[in-house]
N, C-alpha and C positions, 0 to 999 in steps of 0.2 A: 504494500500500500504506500506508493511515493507520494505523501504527504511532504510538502519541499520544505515549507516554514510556514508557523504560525507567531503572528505579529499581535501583540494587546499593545494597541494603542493607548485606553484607558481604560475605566472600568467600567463601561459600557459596551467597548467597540472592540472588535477583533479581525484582524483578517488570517487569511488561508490561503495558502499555494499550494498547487497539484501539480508536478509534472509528470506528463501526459506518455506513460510508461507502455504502456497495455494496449492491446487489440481493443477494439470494440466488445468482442463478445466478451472477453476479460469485465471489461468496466459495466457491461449489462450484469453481471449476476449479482442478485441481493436488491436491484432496484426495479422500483416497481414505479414506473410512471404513467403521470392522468393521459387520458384517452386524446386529450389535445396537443400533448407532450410528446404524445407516442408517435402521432403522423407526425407532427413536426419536426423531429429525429428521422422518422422513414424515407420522409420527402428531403433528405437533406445529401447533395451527390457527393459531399466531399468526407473520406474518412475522417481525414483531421478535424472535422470541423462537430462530425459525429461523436465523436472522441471527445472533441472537449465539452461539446452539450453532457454526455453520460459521467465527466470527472468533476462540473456541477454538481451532479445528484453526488458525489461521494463526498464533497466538501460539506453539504450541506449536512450529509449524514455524521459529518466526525463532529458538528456544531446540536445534534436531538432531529435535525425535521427531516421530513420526508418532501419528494416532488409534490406533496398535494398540500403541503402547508404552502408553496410557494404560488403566486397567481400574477398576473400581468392587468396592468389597468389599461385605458384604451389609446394610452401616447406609448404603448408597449414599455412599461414602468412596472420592474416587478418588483413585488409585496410582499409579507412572511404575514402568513394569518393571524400572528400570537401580536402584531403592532410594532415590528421590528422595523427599522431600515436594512434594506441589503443593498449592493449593486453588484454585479458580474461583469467578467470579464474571461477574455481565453484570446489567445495569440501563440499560433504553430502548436509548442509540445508544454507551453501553461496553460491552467487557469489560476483564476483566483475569483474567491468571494468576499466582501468585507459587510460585516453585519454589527447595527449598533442600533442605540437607543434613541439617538440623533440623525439626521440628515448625513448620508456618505454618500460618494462616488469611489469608482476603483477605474484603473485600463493597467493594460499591459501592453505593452509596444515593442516590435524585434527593434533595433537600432541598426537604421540603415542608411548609406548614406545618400539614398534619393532624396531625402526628408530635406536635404541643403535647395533642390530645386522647386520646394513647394511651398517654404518657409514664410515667403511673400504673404502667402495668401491666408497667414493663423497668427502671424507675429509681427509687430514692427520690424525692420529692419533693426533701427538703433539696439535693439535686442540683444543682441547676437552679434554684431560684426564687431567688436571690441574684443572677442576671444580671436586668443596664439593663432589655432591651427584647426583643422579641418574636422578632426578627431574631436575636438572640442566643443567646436560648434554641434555638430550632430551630437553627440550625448546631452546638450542645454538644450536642444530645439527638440529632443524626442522628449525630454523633461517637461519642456512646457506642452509640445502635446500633449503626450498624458495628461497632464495636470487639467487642460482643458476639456480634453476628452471628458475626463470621471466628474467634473463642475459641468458640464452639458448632460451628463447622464442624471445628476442630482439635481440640476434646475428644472428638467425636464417641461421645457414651454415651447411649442412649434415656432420658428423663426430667429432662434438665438444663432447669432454668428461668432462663429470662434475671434474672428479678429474685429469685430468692431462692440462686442456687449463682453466677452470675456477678457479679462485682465490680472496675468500673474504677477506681480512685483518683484522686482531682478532678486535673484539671487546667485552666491557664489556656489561654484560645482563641488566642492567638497560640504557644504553644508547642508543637501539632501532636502531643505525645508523650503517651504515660501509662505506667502498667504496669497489672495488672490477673492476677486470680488465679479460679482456677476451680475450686470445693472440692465433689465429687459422690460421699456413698456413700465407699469404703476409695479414693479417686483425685484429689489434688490437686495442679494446676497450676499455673506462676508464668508470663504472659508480659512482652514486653515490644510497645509498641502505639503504629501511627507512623499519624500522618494527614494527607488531600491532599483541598483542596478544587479543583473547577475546572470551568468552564460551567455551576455550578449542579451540581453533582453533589460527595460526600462520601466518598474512602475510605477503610479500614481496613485497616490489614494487620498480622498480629502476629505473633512468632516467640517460641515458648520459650524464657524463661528459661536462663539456662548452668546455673544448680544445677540446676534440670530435667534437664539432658542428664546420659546415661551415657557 
């Protein structure tokens, strides 16, 4: 059971990484998913991608629930029936889930260095062109990916754009943290945004702000 790392943020929040070890049919036994789950997995061409929907259900299983505590709302927003926050994430051979008491976001990202030719279109320039080397840039610009990615999953409102309502505040690359704030329409966000790199891969995870909370 390649359980990769498990993260207590605080005493609410947890996350979990799977790497994505097993067949398919490996990761199907012991899980038993809803009838909506089940086509959705069927209907689905890519092993990898089957794979990582079925190391879901195992994460969620090493946290008490099962596939039928979890439900998706109708911006495709999924829910834990007991009033949890969760968010998912899976990229190539992880997943990860992060589940708290509070508003969270997660992503996982390969690091790659196409991300230098699309950078334009999520990030200010001034961003980023101040780092050494090439190497550098791409590990800060898949940082703030992520970081935006998992604050787009959390803010969940049709029309947010990554570069003109999302905003992460600079941080340095050995520091792993930022905050960042999400302004969309009468709805603004404050979180706070932790980072993990590892095998080549980048992740994000954010949880709201405590002014945020009621």
């Amino acid at each position: 059971m390649p359980l990769y790392k498990t993260i207590t943020v605080d005493s609410g929040t947890k996350v979990l990484i799977w790497k994505i070890e097993e067949s398919f049919e490996e990761l199907s036994e012991g899980i038993i998913l809803t009838k909506h789950c089940r086509e959705r997995v069927d209907n689905m061409k890519s092993d990898l991608h089957r794979r990582g929907f079925m190391s879901v259900r195992h994460l969620l299983a090493a946290e008490g629930y099962t596939d039928h505590d979890l439900y998706y709302d109708a911006l495709g927003k999924p829910h834990l029936s007991d009033g949890k926050h969760i968010s998912i994430t899976h990229s190539f051979i992880f997943s990860a889930i992060i589940i708290s008491s509070a508003e969270v976001g997660i992503d996982i990202e390969k690091q790659r260095a196409k991300i230098l030719k699309i950078a334009h279109k999520f990030t200010p320039i001034e961003e980023y062109r101040t780092l050494a080397n090439d190497d550098a840039i791409m590990r800060k610009l898949t940082m703030v990916w992520g970081a935006k990615e998992s604050l787009y999953k959390s803010f969940a409102r049709p029309g947010v754009s990554f570069l003109q309502h999302i905003y992460v505040e600079d941080f340095h690359l050995e520091d792993l943290y930022s905050t960042a704030n999400v302004r969309f329409e009468d709805k603004k966000e404050r979180y706070c945004v932790w980072f993990l790199e590892f095998e080549g891969f980048t992740m994000a995870y954010a949880l709201i702000a405590e002014e945020n909370m009621p």
